[in-house]
Backbone bond lengths (Angstrom), bond angles and torsions (degrees), N, CA, C in turn:
res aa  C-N    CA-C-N  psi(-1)  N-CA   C-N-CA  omega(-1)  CA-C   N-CA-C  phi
1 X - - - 1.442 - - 1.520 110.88 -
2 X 1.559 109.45 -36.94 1.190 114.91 166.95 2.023 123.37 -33.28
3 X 0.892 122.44 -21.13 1.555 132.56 -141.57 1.585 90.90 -130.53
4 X 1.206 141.89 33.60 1.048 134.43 -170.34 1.535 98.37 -117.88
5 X 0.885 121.21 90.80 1.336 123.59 153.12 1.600 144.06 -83.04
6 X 1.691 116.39 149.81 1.180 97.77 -166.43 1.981 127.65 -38.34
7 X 1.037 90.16 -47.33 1.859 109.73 -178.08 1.796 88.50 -38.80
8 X 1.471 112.10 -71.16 1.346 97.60 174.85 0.765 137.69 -60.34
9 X 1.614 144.99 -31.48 1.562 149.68 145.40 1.648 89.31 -11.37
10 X 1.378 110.85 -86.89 1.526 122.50 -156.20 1.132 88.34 -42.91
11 X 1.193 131.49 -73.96 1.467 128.01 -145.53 1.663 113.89 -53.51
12 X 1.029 119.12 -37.85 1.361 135.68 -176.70 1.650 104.31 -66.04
13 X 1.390 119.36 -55.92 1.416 131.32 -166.53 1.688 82.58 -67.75
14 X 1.479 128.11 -63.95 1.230 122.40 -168.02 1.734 121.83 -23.39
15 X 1.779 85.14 -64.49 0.992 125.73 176.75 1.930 109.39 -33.58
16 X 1.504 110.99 -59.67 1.472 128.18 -146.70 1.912 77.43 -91.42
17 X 1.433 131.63 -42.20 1.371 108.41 149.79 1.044 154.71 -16.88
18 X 1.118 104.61 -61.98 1.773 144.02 -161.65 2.065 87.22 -85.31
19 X 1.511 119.73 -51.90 1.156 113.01 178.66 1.638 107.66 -68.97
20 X 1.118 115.11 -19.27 1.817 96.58 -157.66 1.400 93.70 -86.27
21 X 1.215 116.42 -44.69 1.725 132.69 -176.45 2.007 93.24 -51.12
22 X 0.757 84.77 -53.38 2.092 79.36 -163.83 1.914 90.45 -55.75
23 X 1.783 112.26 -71.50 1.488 83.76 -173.00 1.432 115.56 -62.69
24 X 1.402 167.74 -66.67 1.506 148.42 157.50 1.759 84.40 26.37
25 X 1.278 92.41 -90.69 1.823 103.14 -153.23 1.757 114.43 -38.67
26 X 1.584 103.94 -48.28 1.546 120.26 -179.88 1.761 107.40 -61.19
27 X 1.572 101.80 -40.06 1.566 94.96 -179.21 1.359 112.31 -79.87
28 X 1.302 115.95 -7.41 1.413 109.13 -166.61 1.187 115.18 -79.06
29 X 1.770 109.54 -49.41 1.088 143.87 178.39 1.777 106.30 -57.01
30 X 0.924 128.06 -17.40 1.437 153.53 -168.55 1.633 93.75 -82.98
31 X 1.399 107.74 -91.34 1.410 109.75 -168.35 1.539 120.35 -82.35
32 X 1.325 122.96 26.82 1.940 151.68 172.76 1.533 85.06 -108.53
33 X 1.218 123.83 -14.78 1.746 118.64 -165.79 1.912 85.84 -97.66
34 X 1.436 85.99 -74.46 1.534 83.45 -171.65 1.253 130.33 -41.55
35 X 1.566 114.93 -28.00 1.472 123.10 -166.93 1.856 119.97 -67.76
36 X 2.123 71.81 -36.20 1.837 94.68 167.60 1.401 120.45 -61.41
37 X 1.374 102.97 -48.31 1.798 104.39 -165.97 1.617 115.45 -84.52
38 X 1.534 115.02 -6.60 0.995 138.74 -178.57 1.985 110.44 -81.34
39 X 1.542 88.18 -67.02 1.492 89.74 153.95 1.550 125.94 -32.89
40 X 1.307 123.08 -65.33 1.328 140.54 -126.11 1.529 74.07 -98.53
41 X 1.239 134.99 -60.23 1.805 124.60 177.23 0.930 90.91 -52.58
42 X 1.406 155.58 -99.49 1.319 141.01 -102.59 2.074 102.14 -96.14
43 X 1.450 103.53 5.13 1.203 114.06 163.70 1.743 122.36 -70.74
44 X 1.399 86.82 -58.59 1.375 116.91 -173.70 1.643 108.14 -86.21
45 X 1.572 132.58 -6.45 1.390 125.05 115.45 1.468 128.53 -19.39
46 X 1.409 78.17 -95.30 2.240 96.62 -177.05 1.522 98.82 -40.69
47 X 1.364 141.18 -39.50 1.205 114.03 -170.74 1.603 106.28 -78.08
48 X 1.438 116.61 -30.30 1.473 91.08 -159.62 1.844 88.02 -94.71
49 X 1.020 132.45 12.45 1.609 118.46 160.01 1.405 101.52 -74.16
50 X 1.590 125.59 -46.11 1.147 123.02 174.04 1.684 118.61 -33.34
51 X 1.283 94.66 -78.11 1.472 102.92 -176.41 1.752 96.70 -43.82
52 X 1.435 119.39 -83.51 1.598 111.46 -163.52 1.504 110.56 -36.28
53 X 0.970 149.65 -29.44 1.706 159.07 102.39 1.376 102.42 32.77
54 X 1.195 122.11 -101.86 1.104 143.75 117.62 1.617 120.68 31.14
55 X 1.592 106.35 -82.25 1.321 102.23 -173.19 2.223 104.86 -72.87
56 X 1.323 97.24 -24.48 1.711 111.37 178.48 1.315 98.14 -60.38
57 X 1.408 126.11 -41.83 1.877 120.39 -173.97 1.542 90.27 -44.87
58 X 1.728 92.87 -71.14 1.729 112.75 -153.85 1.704 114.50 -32.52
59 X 1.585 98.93 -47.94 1.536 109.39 -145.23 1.895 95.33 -56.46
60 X 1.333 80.98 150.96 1.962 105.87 179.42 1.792 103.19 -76.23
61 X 1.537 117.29 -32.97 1.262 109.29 -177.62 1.403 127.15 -159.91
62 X 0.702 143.99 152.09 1.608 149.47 -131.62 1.550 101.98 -72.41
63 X 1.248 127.33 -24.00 1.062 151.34 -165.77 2.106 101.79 -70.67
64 X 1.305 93.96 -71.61 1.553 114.02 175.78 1.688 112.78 -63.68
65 X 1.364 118.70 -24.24 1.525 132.28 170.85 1.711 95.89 -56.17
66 X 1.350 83.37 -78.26 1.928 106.90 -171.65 1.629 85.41 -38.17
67 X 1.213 128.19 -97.13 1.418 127.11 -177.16 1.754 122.11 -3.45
68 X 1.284 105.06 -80.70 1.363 110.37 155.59 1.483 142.31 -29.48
69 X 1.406 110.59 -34.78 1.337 125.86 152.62 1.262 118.81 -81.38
70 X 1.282 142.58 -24.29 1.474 161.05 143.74 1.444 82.98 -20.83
71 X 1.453 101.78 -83.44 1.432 105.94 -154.15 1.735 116.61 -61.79
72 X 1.115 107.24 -27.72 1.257 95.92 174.78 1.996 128.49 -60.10
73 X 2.058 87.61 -46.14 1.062 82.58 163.65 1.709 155.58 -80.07
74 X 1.821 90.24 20.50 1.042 109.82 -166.10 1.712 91.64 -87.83
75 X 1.577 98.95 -58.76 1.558 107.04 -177.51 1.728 122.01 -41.85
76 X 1.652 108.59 -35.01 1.314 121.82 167.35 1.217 118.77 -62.63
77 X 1.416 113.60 -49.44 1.744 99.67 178.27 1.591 109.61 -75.51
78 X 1.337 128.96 2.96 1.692 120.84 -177.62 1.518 90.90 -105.17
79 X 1.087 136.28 -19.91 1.599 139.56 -162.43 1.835 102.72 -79.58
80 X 1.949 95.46 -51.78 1.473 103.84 -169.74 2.127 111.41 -80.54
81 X 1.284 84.22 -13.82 1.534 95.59 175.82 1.257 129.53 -65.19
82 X 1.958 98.42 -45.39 1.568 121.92 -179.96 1.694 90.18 -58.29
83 X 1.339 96.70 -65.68 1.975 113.14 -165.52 1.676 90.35 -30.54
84 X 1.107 141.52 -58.27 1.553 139.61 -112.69 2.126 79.28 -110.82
85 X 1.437 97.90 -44.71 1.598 83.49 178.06 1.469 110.26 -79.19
86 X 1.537 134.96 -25.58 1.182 135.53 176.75 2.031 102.90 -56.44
87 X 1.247 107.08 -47.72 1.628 102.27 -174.44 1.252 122.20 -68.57
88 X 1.382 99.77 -28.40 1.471 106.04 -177.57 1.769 125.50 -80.90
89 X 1.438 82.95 -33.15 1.433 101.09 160.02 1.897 115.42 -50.89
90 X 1.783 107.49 -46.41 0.985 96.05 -158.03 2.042 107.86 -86.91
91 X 1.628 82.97 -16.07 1.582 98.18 -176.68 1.830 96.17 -46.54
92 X 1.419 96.57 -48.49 2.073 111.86 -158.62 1.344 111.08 -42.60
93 X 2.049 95.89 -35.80 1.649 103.67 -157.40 1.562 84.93 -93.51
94 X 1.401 136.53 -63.15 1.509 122.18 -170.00 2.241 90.61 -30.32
95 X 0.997 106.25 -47.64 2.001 81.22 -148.58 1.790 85.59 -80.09
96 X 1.196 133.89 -15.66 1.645 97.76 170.13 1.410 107.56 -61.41
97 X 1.258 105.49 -47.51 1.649 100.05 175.87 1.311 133.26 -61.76
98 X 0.851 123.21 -20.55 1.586 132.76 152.74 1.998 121.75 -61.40
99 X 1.436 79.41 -27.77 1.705 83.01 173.82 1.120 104.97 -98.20
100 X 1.260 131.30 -34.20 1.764 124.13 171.13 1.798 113.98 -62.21
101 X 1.786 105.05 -9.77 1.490 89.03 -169.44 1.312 106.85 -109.39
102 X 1.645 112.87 -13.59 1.813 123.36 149.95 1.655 138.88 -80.28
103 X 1.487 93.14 -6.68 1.387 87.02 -153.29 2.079 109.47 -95.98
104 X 1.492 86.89 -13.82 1.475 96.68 162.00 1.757 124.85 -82.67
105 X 1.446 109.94 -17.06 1.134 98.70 158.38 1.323 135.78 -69.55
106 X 1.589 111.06 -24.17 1.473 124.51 -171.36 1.505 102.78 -86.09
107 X 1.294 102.86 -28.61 1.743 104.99 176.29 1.509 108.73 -51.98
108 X 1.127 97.57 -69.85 1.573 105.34 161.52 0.913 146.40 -51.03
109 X 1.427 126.21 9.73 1.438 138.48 157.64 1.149 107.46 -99.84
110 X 1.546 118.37 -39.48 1.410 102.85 -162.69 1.562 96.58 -90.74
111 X 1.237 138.36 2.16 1.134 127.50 131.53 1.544 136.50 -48.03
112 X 1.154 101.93 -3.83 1.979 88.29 -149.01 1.895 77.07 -103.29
């Protein structure tokens, strides 16, 4: 601790800047992601309940109703599935990046 000089003060604070600003940006960009892909499923839900809606008015018999709802809820569980692997996917990559944007600072301490 002795050896800390101003030059290093700055550099360090710079430094712990320069890190906080990048994740800000990575997390931000993160949940502006989710808000999108979140949207865009639960868009592309409502329409196809619509339509199966739709095909349930039409149908001649209870048979083709049931069917129609089949199908919808088929499309729903592959829709909310993609969503759940799409987030998680993106959750995985925000924290490598979060560890690539901390993990050189700590290198560098426990060097110093």
């Amino acid at each position: 601790m002795n050896d800390m000089t101003p030059d290093k003060i700055k550099d360090l604070l710079e430094s712990a800047i320069k890190s906080n600003t990048s994740a800000w940006a990575a997390q931000s960009k993160y949940f502006e992601d989710l808000i999108k892909r979140n949207a865009a499923s639960f868009a592309s839900l409502s329409d196809a309940r619509i339509a199966s809606l739709k095909e349930i008015g039409e149908s001649q018999t209870f048979n083709q109703a049931f069917e129609a709802n089949i199908a919808y809820e088929d499309t729903m569980r592959e829709e909310l599935n993609k969503l759940y692997e799409d987030n998680q996917k993106s959750w995985d990559e925000l924290q490598d990046e979060l560890k690539g944007i901390y993990r050189p600072a700590s290198s560098s301490e426990d060097a110093a």
